[in-house]
CHARMM internal coordinates of N, CA and C (Angstrom, degrees):
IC EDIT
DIST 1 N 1 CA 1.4587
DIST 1 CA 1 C 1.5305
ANGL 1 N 1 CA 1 C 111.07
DIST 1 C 2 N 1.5589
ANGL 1 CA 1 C 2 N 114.39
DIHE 1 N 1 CA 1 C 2 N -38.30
DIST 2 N 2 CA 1.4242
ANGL 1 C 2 N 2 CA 106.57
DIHE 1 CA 1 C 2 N 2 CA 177.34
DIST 2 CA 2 C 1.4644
ANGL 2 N 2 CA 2 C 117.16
DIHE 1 C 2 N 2 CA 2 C -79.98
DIST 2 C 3 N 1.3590
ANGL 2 CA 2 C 3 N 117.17
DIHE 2 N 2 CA 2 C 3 N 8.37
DIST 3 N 3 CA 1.3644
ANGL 2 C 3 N 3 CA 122.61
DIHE 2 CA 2 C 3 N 3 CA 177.72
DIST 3 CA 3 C 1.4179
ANGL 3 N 3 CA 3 C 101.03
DIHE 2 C 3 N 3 CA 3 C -62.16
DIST 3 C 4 N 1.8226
ANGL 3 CA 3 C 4 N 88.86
DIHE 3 N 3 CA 3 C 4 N -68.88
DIST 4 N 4 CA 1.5332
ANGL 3 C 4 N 4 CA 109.96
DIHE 3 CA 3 C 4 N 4 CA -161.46
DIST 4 CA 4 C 1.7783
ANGL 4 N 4 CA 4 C 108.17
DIHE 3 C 4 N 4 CA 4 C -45.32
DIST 4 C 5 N 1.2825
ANGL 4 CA 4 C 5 N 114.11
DIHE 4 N 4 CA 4 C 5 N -54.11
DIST 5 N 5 CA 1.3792
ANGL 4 C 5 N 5 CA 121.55
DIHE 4 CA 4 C 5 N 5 CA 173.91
DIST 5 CA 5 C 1.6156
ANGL 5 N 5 CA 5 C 117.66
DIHE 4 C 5 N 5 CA 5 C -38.58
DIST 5 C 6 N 1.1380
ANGL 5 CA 5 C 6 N 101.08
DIHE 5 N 5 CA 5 C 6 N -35.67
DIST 6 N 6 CA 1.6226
ANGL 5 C 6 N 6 CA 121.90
DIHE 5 CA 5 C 6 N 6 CA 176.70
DIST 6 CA 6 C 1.4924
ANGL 6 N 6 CA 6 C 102.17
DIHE 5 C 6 N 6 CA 6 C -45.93
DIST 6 C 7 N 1.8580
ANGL 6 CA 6 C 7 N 99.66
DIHE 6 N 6 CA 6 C 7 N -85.52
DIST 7 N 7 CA 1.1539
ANGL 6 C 7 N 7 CA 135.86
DIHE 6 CA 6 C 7 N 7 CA 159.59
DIST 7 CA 7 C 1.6608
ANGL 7 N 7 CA 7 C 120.13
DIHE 6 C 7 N 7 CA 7 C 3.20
DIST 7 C 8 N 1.5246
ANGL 7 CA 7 C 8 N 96.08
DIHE 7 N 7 CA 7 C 8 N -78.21
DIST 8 N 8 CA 1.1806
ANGL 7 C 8 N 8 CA 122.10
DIHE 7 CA 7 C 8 N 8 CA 166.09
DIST 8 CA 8 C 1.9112
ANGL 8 N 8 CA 8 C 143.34
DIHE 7 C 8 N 8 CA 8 C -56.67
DIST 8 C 9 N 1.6077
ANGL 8 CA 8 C 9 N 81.95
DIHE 8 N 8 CA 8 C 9 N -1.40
DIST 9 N 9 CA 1.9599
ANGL 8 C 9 N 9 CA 101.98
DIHE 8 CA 8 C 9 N 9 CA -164.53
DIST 9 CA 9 C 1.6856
ANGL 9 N 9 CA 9 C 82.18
DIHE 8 C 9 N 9 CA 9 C -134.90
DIST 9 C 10 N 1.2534
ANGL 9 CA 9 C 10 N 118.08
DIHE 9 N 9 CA 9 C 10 N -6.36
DIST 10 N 10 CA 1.7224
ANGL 9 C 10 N 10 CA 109.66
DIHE 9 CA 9 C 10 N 10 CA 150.59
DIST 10 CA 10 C 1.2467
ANGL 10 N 10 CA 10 C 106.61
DIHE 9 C 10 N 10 CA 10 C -90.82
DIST 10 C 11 N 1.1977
ANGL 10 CA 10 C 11 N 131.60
DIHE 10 N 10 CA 10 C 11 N -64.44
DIST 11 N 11 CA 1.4993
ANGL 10 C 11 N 11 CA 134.61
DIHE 10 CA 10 C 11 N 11 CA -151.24
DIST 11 CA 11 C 1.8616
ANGL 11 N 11 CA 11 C 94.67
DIHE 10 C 11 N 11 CA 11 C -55.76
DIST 11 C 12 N 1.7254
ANGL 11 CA 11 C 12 N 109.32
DIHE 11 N 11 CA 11 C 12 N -32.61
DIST 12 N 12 CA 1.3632
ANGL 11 C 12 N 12 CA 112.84
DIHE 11 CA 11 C 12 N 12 CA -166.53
DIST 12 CA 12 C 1.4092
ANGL 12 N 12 CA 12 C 102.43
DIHE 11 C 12 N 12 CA 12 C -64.37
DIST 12 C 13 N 1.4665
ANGL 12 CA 12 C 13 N 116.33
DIHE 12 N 12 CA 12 C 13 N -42.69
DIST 13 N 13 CA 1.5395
ANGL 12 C 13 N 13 CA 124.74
DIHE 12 CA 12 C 13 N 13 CA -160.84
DIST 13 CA 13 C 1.7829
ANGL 13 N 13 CA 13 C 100.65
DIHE 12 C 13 N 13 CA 13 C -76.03
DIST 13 C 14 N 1.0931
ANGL 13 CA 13 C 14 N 117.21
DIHE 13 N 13 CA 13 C 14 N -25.33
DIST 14 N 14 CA 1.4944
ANGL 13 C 14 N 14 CA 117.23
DIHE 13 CA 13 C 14 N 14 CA -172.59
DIST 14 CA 14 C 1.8306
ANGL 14 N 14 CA 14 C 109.45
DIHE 13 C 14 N 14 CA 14 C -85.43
DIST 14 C 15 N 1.4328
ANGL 14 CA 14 C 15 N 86.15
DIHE 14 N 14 CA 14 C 15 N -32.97
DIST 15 N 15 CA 1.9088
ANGL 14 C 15 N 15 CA 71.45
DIHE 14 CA 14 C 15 N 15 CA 172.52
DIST 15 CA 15 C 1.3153
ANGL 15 N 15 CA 15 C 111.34
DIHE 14 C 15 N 15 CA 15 C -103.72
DIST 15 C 16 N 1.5249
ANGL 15 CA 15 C 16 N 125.33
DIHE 15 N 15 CA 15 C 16 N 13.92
DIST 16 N 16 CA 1.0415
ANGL 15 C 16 N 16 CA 120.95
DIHE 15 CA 15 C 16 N 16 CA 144.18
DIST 16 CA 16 C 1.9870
ANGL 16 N 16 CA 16 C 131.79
DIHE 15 C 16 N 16 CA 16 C -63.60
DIST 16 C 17 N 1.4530
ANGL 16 CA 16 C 17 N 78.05
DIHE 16 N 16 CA 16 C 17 N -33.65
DIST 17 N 17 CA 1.6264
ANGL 16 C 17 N 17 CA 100.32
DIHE 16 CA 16 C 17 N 17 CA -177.85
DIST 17 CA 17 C 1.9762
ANGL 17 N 17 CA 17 C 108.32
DIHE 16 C 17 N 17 CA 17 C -72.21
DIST 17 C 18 N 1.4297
ANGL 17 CA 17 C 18 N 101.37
DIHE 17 N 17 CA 17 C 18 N -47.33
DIST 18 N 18 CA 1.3873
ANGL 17 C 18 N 18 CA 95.91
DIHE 17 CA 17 C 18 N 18 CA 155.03
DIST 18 CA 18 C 1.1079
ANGL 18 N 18 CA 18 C 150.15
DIHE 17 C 18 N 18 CA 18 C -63.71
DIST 18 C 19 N 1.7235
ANGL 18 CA 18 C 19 N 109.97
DIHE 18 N 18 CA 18 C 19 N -33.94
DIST 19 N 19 CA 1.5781
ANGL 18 C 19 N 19 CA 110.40
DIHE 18 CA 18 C 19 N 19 CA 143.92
DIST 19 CA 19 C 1.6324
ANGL 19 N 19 CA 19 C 129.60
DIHE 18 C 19 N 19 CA 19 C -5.03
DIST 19 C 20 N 1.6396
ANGL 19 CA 19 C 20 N 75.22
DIHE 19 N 19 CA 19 C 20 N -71.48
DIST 20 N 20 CA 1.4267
ANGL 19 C 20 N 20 CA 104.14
DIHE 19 CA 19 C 20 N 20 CA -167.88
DIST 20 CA 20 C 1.5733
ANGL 20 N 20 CA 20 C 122.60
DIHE 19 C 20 N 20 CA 20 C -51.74
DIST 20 C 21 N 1.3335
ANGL 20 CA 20 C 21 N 101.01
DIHE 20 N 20 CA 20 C 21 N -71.67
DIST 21 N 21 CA 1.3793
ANGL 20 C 21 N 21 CA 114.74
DIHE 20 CA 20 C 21 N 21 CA 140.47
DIST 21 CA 21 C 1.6211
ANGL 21 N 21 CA 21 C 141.59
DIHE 20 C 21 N 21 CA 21 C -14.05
DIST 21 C 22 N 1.1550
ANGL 21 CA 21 C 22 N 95.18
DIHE 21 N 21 CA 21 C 22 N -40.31
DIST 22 N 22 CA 1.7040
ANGL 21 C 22 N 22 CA 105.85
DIHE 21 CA 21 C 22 N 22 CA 170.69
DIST 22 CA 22 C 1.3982
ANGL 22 N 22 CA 22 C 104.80
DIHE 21 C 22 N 22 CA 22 C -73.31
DIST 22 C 23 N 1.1749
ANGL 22 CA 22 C 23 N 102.95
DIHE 22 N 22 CA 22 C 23 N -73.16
DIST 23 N 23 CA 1.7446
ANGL 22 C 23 N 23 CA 141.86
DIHE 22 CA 22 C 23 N 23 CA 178.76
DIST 23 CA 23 C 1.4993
ANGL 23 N 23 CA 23 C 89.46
DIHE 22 C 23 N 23 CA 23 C -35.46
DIST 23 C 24 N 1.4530
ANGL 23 CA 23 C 24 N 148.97
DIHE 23 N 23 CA 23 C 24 N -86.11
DIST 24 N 24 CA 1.1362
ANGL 23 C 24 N 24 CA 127.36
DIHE 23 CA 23 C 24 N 24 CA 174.83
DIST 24 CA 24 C 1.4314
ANGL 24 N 24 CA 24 C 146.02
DIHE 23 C 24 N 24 CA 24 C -32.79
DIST 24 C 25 N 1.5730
ANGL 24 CA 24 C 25 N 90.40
DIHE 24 N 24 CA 24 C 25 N -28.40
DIST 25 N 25 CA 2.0692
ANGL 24 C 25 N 25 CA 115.01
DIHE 24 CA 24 C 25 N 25 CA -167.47
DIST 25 CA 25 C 1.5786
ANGL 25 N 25 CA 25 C 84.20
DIHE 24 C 25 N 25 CA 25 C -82.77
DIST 25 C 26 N 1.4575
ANGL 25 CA 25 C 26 N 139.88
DIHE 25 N 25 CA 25 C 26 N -53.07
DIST 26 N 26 CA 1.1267
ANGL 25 C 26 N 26 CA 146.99
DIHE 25 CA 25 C 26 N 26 CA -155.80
DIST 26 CA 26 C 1.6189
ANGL 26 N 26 CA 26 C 115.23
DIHE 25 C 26 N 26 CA 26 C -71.72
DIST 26 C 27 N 1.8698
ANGL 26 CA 26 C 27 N 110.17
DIHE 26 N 26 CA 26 C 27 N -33.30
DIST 27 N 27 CA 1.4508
ANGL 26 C 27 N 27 CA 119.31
DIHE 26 CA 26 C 27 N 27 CA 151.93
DIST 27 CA 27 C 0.9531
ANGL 27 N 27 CA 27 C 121.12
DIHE 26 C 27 N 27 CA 27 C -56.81
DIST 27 C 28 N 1.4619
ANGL 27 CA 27 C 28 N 127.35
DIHE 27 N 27 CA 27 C 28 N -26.44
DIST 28 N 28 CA 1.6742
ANGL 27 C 28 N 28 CA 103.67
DIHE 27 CA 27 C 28 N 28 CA -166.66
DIST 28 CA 28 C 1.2505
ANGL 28 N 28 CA 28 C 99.29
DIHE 27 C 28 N 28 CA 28 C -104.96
DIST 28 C 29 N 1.7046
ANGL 28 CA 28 C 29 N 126.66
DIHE 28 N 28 CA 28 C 29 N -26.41
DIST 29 N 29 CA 1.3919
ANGL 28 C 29 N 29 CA 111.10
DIHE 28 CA 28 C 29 N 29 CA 169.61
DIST 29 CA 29 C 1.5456
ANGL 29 N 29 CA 29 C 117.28
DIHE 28 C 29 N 29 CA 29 C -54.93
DIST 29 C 30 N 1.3680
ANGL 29 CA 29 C 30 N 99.56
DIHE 29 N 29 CA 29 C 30 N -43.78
DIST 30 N 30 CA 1.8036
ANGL 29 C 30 N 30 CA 94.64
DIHE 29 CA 29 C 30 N 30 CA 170.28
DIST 30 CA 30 C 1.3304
ANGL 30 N 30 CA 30 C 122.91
DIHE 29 C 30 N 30 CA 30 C -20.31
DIST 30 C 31 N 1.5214
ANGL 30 CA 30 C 31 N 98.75
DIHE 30 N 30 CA 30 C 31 N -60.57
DIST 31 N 31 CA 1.4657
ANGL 30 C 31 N 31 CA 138.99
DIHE 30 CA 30 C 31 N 31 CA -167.02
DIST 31 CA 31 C 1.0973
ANGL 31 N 31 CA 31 C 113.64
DIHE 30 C 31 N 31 CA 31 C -55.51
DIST 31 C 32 N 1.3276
ANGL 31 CA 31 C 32 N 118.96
DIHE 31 N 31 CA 31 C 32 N -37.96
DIST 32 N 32 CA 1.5632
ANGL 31 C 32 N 32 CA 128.70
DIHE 31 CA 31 C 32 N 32 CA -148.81
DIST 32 CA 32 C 1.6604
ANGL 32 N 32 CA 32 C 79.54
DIHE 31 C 32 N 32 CA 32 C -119.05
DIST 32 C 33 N 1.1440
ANGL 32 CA 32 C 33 N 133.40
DIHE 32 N 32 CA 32 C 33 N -9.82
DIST 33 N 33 CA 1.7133
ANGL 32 C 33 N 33 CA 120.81
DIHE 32 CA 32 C 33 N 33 CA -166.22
DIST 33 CA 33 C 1.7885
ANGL 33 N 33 CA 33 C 87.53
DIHE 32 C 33 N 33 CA 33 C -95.32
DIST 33 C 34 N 0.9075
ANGL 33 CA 33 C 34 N 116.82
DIHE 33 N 33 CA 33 C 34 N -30.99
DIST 34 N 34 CA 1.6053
ANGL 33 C 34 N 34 CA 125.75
DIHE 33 CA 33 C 34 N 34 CA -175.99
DIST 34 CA 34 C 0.9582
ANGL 34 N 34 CA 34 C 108.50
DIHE 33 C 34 N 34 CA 34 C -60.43
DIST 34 C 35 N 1.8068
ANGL 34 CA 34 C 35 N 123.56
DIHE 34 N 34 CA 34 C 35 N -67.09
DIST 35 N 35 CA 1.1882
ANGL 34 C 35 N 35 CA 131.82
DIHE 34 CA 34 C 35 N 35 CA -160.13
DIST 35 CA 35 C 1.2468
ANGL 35 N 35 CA 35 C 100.67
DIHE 34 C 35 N 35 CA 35 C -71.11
DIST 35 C 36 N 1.5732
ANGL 35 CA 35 C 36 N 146.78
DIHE 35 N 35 CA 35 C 36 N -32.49
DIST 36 N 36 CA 1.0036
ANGL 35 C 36 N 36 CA 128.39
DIHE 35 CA 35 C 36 N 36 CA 176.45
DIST 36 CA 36 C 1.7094
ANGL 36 N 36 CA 36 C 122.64
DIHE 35 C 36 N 36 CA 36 C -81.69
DIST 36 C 37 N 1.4546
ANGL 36 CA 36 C 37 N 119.30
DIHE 36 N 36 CA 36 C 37 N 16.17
DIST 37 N 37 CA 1.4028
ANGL 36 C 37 N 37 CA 133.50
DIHE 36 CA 36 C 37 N 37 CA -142.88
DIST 37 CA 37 C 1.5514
ANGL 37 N 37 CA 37 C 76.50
DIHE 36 C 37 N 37 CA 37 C -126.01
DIST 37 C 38 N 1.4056
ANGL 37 CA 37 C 38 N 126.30
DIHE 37 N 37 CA 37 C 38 N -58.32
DIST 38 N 38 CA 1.1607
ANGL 37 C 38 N 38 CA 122.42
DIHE 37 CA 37 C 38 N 38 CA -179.83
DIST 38 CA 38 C 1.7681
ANGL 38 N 38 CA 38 C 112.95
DIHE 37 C 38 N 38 CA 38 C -60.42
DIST 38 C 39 N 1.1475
ANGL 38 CA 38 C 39 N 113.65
DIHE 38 N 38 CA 38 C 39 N -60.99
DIST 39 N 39 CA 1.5230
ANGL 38 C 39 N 39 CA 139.30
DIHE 38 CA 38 C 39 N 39 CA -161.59
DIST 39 CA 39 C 1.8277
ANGL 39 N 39 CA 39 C 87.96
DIHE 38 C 39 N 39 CA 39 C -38.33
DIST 39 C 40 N 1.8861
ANGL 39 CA 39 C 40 N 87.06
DIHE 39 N 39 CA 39 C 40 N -64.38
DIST 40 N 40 CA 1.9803
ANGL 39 C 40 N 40 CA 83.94
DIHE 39 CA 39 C 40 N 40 CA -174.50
DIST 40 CA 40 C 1.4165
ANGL 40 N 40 CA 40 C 118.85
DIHE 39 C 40 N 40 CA 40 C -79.66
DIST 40 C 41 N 1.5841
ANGL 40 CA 40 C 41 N 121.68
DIHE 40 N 40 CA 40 C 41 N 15.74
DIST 41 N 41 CA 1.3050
ANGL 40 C 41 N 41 CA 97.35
DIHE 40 CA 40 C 41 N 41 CA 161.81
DIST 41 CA 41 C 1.3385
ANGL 41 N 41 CA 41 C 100.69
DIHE 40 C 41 N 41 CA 41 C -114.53
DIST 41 C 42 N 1.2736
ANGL 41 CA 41 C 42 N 127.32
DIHE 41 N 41 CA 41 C 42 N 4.17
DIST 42 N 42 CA 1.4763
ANGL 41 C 42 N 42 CA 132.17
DIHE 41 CA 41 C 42 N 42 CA 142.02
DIST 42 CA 42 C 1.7104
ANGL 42 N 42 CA 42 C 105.37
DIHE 41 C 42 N 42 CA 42 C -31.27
DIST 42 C 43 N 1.2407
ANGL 42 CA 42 C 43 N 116.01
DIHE 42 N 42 CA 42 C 43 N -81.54
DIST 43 N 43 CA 1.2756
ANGL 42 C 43 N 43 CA 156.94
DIHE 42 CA 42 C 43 N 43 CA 150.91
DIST 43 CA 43 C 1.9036
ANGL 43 N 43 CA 43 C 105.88
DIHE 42 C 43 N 43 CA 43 C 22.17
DIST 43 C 44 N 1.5442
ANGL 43 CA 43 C 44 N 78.03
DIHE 43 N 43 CA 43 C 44 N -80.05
DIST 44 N 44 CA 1.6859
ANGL 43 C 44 N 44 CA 107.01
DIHE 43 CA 43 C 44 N 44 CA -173.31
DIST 44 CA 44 C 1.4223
ANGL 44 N 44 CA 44 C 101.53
DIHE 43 C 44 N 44 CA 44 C -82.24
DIST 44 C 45 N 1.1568
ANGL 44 CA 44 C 45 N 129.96
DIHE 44 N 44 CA 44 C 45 N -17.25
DIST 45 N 45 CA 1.5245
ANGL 44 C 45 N 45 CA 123.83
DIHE 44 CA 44 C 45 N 45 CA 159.24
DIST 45 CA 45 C 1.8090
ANGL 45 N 45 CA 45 C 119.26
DIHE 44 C 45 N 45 CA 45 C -56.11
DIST 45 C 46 N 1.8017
ANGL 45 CA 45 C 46 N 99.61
DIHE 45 N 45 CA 45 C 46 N -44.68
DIST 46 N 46 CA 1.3030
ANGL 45 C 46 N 46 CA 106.50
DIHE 45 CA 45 C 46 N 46 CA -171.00
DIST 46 CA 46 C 1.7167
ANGL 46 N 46 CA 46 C 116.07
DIHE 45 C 46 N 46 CA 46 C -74.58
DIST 46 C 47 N 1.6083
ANGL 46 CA 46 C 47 N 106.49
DIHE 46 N 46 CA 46 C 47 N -33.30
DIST 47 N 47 CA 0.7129
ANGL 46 C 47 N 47 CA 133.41
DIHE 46 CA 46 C 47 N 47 CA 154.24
DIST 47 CA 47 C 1.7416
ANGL 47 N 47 CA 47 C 124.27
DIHE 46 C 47 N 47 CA 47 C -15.49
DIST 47 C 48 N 1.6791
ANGL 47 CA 47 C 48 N 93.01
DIHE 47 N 47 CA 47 C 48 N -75.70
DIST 48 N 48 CA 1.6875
ANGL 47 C 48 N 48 CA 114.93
DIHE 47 CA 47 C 48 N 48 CA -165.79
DIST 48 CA 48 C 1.8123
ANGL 48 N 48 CA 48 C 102.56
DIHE 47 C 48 N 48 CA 48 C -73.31
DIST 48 C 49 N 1.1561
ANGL 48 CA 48 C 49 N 108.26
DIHE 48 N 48 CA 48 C 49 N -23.01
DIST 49 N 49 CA 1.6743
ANGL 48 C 49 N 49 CA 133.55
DIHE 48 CA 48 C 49 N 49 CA -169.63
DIST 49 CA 49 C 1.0011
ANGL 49 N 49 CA 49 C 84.90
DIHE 48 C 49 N 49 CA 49 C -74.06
DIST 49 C 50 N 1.5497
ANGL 49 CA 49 C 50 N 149.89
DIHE 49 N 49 CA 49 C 50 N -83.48
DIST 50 N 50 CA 1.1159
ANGL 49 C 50 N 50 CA 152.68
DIHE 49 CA 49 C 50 N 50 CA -176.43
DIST 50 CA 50 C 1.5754
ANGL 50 N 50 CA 50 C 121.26
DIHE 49 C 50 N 50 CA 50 C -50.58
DIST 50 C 51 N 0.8912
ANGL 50 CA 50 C 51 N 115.02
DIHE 50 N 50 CA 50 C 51 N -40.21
DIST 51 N 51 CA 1.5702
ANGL 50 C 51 N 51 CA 98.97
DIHE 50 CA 50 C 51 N 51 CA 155.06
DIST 51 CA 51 C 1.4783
ANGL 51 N 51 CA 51 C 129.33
DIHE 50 C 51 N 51 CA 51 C -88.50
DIST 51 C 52 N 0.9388
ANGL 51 CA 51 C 52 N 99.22
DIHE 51 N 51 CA 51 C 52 N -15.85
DIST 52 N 52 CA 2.2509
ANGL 51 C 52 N 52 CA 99.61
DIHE 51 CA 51 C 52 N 52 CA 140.74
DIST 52 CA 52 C 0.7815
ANGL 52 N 52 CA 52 C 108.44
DIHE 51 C 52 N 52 CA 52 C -36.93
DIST 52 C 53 N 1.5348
ANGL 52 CA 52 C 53 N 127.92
DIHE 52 N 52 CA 52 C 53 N -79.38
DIST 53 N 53 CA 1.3205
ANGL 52 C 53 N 53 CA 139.80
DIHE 52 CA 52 C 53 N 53 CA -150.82
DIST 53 CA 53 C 1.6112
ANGL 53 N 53 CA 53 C 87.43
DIHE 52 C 53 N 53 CA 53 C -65.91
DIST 53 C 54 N 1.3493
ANGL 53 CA 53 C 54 N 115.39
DIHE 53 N 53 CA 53 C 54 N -83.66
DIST 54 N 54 CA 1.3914
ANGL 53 C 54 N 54 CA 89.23
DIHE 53 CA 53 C 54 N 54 CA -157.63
DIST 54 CA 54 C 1.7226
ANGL 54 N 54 CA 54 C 129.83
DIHE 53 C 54 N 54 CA 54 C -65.53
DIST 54 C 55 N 1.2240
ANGL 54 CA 54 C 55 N 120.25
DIHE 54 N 54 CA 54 C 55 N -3.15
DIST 55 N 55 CA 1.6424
ANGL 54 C 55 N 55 CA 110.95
DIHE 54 CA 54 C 55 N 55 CA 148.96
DIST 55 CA 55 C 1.8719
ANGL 55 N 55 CA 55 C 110.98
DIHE 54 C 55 N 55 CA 55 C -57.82
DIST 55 C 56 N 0.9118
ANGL 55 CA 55 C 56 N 120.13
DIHE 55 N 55 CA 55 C 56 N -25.10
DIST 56 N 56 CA 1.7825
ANGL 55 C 56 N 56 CA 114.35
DIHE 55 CA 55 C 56 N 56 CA -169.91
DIST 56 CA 56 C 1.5927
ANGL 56 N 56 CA 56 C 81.40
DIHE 55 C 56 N 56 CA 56 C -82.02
DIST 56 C 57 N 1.7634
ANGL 56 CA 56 C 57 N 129.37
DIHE 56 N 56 CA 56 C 57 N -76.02
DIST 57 N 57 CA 0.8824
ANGL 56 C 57 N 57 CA 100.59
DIHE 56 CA 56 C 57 N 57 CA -172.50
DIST 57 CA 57 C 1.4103
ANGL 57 N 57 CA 57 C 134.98
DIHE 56 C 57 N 57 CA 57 C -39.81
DIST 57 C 58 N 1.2368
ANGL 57 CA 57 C 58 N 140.41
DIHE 57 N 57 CA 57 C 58 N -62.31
DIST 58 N 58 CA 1.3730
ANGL 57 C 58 N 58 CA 139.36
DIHE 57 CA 57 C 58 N 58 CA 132.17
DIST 58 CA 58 C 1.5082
ANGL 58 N 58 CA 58 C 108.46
DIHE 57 C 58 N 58 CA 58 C 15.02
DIST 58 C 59 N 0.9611
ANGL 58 CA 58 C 59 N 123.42
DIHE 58 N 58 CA 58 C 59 N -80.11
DIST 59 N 59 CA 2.0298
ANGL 58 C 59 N 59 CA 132.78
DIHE 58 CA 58 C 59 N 59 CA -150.64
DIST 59 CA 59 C 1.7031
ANGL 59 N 59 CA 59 C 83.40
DIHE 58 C 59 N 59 CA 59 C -73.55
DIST 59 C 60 N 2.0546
ANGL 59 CA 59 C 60 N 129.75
DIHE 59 N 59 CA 59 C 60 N -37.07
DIST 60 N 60 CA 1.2168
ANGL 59 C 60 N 60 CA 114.71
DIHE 59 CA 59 C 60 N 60 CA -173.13
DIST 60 CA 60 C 1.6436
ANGL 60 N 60 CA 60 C 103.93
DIHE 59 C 60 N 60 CA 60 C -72.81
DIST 60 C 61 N 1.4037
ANGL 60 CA 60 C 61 N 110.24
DIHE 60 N 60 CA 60 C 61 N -42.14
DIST 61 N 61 CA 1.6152
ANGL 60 C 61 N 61 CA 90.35
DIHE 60 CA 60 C 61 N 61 CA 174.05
DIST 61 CA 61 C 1.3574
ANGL 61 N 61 CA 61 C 139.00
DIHE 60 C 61 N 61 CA 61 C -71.10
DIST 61 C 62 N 1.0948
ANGL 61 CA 61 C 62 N 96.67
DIHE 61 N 61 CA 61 C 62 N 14.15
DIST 62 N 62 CA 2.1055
ANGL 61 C 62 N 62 CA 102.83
DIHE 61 CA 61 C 62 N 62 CA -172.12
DIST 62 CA 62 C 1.7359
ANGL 62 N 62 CA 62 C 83.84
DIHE 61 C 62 N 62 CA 62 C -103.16
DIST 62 C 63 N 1.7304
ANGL 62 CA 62 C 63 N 124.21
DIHE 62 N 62 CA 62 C 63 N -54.34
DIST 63 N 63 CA 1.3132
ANGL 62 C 63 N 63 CA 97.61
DIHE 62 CA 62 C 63 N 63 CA -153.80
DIST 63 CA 63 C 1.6588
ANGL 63 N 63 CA 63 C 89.03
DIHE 62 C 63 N 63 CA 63 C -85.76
DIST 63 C 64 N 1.3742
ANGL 63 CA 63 C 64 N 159.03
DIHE 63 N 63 CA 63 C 64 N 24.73
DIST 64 N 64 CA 1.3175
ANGL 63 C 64 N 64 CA 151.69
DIHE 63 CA 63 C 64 N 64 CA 154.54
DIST 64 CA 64 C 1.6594
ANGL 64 N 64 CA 64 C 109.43
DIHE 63 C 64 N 64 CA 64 C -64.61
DIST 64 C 65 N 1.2628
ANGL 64 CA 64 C 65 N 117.82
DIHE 64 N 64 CA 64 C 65 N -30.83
DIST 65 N 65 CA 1.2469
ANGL 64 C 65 N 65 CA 123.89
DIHE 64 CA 64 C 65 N 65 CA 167.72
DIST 65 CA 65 C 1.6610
ANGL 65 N 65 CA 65 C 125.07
DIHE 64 C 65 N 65 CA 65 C -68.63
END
COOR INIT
IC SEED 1 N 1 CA 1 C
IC BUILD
């Protein structure tokens, strides 16, 4: 009987340990799903900015003529 108890206060401690484990792996994907969520709409900001600019450049060379 004190085996099983044994047994049983391992198996407890190990999926505690996996818990854990998940629960950490699952923060940093968070983490890492963000930073790249930000980064590319960083991205597509610089992006859209730049083709501003060059339509203005554009619209300055049509009325220079």
């Amino acid at each position: 009987m004190q085996d099983l108890k044994i047994e049983l206060n391992k198996y407890g401690n190990d999926l505690n340990t996996d818990i854990t484990i998940i629960k950490e792996r699952g923060e940093a994907k968070a983490i890492a799903k963000r930073d790249y969520r930000v980064a590319l709409v960083k991205e597509i900001l610089l992006l859209n900015r730049l083709s501003q600019l060059k339509y203005l450049e554009s619209e300055i060379e049509v009325l220079k003529r």
